[in-house]
C-alpha positions in Angstrom: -9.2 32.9 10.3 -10.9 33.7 7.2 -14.1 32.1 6.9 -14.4 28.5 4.6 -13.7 28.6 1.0 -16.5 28.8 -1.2 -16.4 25.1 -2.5 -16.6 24.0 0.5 -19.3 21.4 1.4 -18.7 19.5 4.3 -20.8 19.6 7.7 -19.5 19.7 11.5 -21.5 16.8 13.1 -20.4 18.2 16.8 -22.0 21.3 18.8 -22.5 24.4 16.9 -20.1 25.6 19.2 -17.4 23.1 18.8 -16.8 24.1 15.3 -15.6 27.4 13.7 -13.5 28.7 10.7 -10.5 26.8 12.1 -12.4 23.1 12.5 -15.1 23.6 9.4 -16.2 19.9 9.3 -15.9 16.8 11.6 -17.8 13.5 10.6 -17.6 9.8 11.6 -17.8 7.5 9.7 -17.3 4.1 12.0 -20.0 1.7 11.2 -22.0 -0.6 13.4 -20.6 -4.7 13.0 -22.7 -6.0 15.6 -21.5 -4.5 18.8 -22.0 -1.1 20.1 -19.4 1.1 19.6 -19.0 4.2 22.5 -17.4 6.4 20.3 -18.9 5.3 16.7 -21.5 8.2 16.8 -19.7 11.6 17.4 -16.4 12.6 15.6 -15.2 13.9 18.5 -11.5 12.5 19.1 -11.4 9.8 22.4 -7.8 8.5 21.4 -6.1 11.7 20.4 -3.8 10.3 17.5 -6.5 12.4 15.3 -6.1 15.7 17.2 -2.0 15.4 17.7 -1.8 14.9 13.4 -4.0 17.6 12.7 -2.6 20.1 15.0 0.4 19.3 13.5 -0.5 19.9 9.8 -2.7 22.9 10.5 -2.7 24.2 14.3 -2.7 27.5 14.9 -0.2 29.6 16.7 -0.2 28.9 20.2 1.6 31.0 22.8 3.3 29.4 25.4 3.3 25.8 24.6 5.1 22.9 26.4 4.7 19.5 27.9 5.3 19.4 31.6 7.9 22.0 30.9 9.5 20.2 28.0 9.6 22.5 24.9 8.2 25.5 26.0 7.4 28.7 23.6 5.0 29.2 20.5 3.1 26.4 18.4 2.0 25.8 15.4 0.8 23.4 12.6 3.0 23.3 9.1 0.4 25.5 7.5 -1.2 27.6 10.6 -3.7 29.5 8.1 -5.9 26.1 6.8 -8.9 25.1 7.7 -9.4 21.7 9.3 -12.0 18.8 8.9 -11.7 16.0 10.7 -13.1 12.4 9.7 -13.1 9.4 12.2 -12.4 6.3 10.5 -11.3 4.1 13.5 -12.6 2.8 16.6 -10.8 1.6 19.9 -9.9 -1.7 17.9 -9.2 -0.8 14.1 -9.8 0.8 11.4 -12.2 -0.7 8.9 -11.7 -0.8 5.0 -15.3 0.4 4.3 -14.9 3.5 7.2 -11.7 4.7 5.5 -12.9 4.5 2.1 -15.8 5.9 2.7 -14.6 8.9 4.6 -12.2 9.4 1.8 -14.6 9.6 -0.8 -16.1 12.2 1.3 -13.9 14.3 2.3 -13.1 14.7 -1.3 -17.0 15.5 -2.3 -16.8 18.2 0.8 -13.7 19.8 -1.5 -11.1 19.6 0.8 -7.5 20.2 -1.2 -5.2 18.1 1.0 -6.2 14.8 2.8 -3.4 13.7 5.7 -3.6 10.1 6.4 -1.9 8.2 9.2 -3.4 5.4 8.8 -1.1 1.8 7.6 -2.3 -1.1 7.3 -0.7 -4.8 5.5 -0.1 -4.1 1.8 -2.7 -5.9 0.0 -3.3 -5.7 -4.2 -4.1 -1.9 -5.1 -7.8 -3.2 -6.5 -9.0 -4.4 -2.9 -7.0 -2.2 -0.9 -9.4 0.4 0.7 -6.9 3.5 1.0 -5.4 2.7 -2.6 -8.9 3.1 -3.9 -10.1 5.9 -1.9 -6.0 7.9 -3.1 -6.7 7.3 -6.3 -10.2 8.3 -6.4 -8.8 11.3 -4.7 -6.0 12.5 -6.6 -8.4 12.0 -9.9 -10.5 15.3 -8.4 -6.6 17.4 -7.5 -6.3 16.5 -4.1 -3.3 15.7 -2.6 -2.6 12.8 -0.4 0.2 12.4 2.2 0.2 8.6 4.2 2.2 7.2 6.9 4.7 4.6 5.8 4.0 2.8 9.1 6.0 1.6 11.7 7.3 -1.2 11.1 11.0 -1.3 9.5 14.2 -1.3 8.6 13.5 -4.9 6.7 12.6 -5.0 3.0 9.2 -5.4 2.3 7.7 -3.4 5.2 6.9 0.2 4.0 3.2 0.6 3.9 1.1 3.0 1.1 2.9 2.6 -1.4 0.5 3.2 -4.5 2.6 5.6 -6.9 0.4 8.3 -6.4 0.8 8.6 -2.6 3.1 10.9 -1.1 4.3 8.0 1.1 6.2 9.6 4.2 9.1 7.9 6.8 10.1 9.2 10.1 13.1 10.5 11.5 14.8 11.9 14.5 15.5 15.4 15.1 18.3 17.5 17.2 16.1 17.8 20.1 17.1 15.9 23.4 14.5 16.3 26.4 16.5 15.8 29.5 15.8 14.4 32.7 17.4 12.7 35.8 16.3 9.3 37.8 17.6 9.1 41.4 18.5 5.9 42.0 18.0 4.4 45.8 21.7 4.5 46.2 21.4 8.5 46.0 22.9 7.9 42.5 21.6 10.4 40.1 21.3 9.6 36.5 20.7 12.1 33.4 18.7 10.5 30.5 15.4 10.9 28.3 12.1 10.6 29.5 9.5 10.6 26.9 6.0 8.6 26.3 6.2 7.3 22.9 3.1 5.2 21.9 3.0 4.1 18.8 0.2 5.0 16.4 -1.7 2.3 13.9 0.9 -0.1 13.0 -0.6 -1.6 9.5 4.2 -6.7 -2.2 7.6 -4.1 -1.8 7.2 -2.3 -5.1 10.7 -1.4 -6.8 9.9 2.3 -7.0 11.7 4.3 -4.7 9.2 6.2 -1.6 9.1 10.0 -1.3 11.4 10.2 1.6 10.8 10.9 5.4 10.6 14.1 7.5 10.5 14.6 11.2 8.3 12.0 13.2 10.4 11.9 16.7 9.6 14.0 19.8 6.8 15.5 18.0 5.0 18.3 20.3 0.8 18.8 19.0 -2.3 18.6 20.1 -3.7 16.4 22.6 -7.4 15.2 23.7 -7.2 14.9 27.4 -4.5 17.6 27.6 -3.5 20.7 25.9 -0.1 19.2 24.4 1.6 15.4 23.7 4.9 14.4 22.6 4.4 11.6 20.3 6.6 9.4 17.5 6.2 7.5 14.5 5.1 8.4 10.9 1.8 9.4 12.2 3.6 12.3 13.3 5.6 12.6 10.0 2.8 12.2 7.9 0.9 15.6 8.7 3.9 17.7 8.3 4.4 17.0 4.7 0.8 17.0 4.4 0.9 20.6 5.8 3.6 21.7 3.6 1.4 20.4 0.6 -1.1 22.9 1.7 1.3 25.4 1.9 2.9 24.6 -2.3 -1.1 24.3 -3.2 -1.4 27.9 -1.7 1.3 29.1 -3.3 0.2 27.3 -6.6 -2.7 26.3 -7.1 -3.2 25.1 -10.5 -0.2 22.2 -10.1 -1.5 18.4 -9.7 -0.8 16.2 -6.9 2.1 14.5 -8.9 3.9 18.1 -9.5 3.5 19.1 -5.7 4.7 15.8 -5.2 7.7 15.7 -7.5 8.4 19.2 -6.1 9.0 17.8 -2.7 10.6 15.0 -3.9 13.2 16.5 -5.8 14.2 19.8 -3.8 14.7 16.6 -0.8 18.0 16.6 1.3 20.3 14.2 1.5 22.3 15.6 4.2 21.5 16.1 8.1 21.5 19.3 9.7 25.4 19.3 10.5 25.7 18.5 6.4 26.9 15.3 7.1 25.3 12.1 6.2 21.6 11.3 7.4 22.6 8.2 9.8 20.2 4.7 10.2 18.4 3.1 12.8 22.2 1.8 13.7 23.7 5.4 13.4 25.6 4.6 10.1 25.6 6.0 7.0 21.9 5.5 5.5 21.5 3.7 2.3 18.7 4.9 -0.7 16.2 2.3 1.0 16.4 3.8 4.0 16.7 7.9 3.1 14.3 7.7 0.2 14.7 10.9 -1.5 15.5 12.5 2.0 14.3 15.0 4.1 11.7 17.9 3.2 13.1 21.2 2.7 9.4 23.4 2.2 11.4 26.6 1.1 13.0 24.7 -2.1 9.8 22.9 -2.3 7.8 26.1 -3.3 10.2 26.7 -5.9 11.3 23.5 -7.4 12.5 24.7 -10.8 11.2 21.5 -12.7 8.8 18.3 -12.4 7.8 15.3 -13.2 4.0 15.4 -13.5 1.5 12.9 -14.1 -1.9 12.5 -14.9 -4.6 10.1 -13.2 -4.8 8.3 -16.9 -0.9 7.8 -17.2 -1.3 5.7 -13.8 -3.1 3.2 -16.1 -0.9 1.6 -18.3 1.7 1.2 -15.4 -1.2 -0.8 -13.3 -1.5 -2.9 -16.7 2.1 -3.5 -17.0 2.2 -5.0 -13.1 -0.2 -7.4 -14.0 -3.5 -6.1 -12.9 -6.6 -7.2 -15.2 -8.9 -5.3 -16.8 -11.2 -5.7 -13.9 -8.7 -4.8 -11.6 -7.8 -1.8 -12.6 -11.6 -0.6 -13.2 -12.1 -1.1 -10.1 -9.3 1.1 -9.0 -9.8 3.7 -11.2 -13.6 3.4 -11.3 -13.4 3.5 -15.4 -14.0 0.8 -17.9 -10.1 0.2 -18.7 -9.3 -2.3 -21.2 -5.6 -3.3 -20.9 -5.5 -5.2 -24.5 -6.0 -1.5 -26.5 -3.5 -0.1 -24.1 0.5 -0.2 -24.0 1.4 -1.3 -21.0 4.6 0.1 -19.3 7.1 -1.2 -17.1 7.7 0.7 -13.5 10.5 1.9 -14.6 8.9 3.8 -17.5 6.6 6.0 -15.3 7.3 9.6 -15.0 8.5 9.4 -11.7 10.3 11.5 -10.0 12.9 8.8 -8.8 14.1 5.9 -11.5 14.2 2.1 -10.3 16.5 -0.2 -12.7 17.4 -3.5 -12.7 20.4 -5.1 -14.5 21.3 -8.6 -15.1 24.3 -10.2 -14.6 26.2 -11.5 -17.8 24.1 -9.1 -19.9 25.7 -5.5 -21.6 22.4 -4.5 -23.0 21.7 -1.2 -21.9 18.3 -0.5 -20.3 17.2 3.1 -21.2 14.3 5.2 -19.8 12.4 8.1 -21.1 11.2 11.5 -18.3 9.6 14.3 -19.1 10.1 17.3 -17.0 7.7 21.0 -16.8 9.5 24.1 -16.3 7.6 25.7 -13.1 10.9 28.4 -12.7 11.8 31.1 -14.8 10.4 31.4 -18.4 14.3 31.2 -19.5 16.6 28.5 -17.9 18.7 26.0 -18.9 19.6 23.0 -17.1 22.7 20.9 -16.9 23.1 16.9 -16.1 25.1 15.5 -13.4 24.7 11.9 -12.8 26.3 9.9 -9.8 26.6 6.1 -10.4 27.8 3.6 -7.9 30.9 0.9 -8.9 30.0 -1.5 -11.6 27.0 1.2 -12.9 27.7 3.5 -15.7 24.7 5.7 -17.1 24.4 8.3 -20.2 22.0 11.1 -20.9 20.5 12.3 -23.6 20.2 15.4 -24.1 22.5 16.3 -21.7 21.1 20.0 -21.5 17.7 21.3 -21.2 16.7 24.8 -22.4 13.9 26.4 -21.7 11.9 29.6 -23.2 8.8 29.9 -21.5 7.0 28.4 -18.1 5.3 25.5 -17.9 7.2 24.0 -21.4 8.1 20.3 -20.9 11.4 19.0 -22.3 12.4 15.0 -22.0 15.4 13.3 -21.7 16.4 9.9 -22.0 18.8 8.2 -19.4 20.4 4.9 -20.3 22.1 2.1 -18.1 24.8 -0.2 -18.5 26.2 -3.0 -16.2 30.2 -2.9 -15.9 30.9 -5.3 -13.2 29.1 -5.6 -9.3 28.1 -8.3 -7.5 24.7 -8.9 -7.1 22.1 -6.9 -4.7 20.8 -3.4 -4.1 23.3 0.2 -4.9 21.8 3.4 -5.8 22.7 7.0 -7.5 21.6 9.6 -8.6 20.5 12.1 -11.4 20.3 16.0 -11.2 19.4 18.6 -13.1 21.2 22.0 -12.1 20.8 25.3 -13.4 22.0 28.8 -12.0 19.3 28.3 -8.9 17.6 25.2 -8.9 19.2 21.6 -8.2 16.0 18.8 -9.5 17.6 15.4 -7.8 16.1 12.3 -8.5 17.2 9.0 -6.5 17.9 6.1 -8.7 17.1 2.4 -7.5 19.8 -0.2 -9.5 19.2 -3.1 -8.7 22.1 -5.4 -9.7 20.9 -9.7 -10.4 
């Protein structure tokens, strides 16, 4: 491992052996309420939930790896090659507001360039939530936040983190099946799975539509009181994308959060392994709600073709246009914002890299968004519109081609929605953008009233 970056200004509060250019930094940051806390003092991992997510963003390789036998040959983290800080936020009980955000605020004074968080807790109003806060003031400074969408689920209502400027990541099952048999007193043997599955942390639904989900079952990683765990849940999910974030920011480092995040996004699949359908908790076809904008694919990710970027200022107006007050959002964004001098936008008007719509019942009126895309591919490209609408939808681009002459030129388009018919509820579609290499999806929300 090549020693840390030169912007690096963290500390290891452990040994001076226990750290080394793989771990550069471990803090804790659990603060004393009143009683004493064993383990608020050292960083050092007594749960191993911290050790199992970072191994699995960043472990090295690791020859002969398995638990009990199960899954046996080499390890590694998403993005083997990154250095590692650690930061304890939670004690054997919780995790305290105050600990996260300030541990977050450091981590991103120490110059770290991805944070992984798999830490959810009850949606609460972005101004007083501590991890909204501590994102934002994050992805302000170019860092790049990946956070567990929790555990709870498949309701409405129940996905956790999700501020817009979050990489907000789901969980889902893979192909891999570890077997094992039960002998029964009867001398009756049974074949089956045998796996410990704790969960991790369990923690206003907002109409945009989340990022998507990626692995988070049977996950093999690091463990405290053992070499190796196999563990589920979007803890697990979380560091992976949060490890393939590193890998984009490698790859190119001057894009923002929001372009790594769009990249991911849009490159997403929609399809299993098999190329049939991703399947729900009830092994049928998933809807939008439940596939976001699918799973991760880091290859296309890498090279994305176009995206939807955003700014820390265009955040702004869209937190005026949800109703936050001028104090509010200050104290998100730690600026003096006045929302009265600003134009307020609706949710559907941010540059997102998925569109959310509603349309009323009874009403023809049209309801037409504006997106801006960046060329990040070839200097000379055009792209093509293909857009997929769901019965009683119909939708019109314009322009319907987007040419391109040199990288990093931006080029928007206008997308316009009309009810034809439908009952009421939730159907969704989708937009793409397809040129000779690249395919730029974005998931569309309709919601139909």
């Amino acid at each position: 491992m090549p020693p840390p970056p030169a912007k690096w200004k963290g500390r290891c509060d452990l040994n001076a052996s226990a750290c080394n250019n793989k771990l550069i930094g471990a803090r804790s940051f659990i603060s004393y309420d009143g009683r004493k806390r064993r383990s608020a003092s050292t960083p050092v991992d007594e749960d191993g939930h911290g050790t199992h997510t970072s191994s699995t963003a960043a472990g090295a390789f690791v020859k002969r790896a398995n638990v009990n036998g199960f899954a046996p040959g080499v390890a590694a983290g998403m993005a083997p090659r990154a250095h590692i800080a650690a930061y304890k936020v939670c004690h054997e009980d919780s995790c305290m507001g105050h600990d996260m955000l300030a541990a977050l605020d450091a981590a991103v004074d120490d110059g770290v360039d991805v944070i992984s968080f798999s830490i959810a807790a009850d949606p609460i109003p972005f101004h007083s939530d501590p991890i909204a806060q501590g994102t934002f003031n994050a992805i302000s400074k170019g860092v790049f936040i990946s956070c567990s969408a929790g555990n709870e689920g498949p309701d409405p209502g129940l996905v956790n983190n999700d501020a817009p400027w979050l990489l907000t990541v789901g969980a889902s099952t893979t192909d891999r099946v570890f077997l094992a048999s039960v002998k029964l007193g009867n001398g009756r043997k049974l074949d089956g799975e045998s796996l410990h599955r704790p969960l991790s942390f369990k923690p206003k639904m907002l109409p945009l539509v989340y990022p998507g989900f990626v692995t988070g079952v049977n996950i093999l990683a690091g463990w405290n009181s053992q070499a190796f765990a196999l563990l589920s849940g979007t803890s697990m999910s979380c560091p992976h994308l949060s490890g393939i974030a590193a890998l984009i920011k490698k790859a190119h480092p001057g894009w923002s959060p929001a372009a790594i995040k769009s990249a991911i996004m849009t490159t997403a699949s929609v399809t299993d392994n098999t190329g049939g359908p991703i399947l729900d908790e009830q092994h049928r076809p998933a809807d939008l709600f439940a596939v976001g904008a699918g799973h991760v694919n880091a290859r296309q990710a890498i090279d994305p073709g176009l995206v939807y970027d955003l700014t820390p200022e265009d955040y702004v107006p869209y937190l005026c246009g949800l109703g936050y007050n001028d104090s509010a959002v200050s104290a998100l964004t730690r600026k003096p914002v006045r929302c009265s001098s600003l134009k307020s936008i609706s949710q559907g008007e941010l540059n997102y890299p998925s569109i959310s719509v509603t349309l009323q019942a009874n009403s023809w009126k049209s309801v037409s968004y504006t997106r801006t895309v960046t060329n990040v591919g070839k200097p000379t490209s055009i792209y093509a519109v293909k857009v997929d609408m769901p019965k009683g939808v119909s939708a019109s681009v314009t322009p319907t081609t987007l040419s391109f002459e040199k990288v990093n030129q931006k080029k928007s388009f206008s997308i316009s929605f009309r009810r034809s018919g439908g009952r009421s509820g939730r159907v969704g579609g989708q937009l793409r953008w397809v040129s000779r290499k690249h395919v730029v999806r974005s998931p569309i929300s309709i919601r139909l009233k």
